[in-house]
C-alpha positions, 0 to 999 in steps of 0.5 A: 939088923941083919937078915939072913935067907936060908933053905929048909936043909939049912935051917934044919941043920942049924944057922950060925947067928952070933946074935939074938936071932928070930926064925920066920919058918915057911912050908909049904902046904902038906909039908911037915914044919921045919925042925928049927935048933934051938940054939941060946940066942933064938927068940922066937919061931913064926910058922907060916904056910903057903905055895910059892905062887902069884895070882892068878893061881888054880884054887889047889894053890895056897896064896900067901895072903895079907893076913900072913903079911901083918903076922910077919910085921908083927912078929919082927917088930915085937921082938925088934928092940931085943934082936940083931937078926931075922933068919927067913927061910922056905923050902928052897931058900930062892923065891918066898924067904929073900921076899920077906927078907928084902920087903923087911930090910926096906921097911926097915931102913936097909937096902934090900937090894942083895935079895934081888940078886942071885934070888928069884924073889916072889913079887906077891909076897914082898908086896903085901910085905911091904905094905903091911910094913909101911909105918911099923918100923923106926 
């Protein structure tokens, strides 16, 4: 499985995936959702919405929370058997998506290692990642 991290603008100008693909789209609060092209092999999209933050945080804040977590395990591995790539990405493309991306390549086996470098991974977020993710994936 390939994972691919990308900012907003990329997204929105479209990814080159040369296989089937799915999209974890994060924005931030008060945010319109990215416009995501959809290209032939795109299978499905997952919106999701939080700040890039970690606690503690001031109530204005939006956690990423467990619930969010569960629904990106889900998301992938409902559409595992029939992609080559998950597409992550946030407004930046620096902290929130190489967290999923690297809490997602671990559980799936991989070596996340490459999101740790030239990233600026949001710890809470690949924490509660990886543990939604822990047993989910073969």
């Amino acid at each position: 499985m390939d994972f691919i991290v990308t900012d907003r603008q990329g997204i929105e100008s479209g990814v080159l995936v040369r296989s089937a693909y799915v999209v974890i789209s994060i924005s931030d609060p008060g945010s319109r959702r990215a416009k995501v092209k959809k290209q032939s092999g795109l299978r499905g999209v997952l919106y999701l919405t939080f700040n890039d933050a970690e606690p503690p945080t001031t109530s204005s804040m939006v956690l990423f929370s467990p619930q969010q977590a569960r629904q990106i395990v889900e998301f992938v591995a409902s559409h595992q058997t029939g992609i080559g790539a998950v597409v992550v990405h946030c407004h930046q493309g620096m902290s929130r998506s190489p967290a999923v991306a690297a809490a997602l390549c671990k559980a799936m086996g991989g070596d996340g290692g490459q999101f740790w470098q030239g990233y600026c991974p949001n710890a809470h977020v690949y924490k509660l990642v990886c543990g939604a993710a822990k047993g989910q994936f073969k």
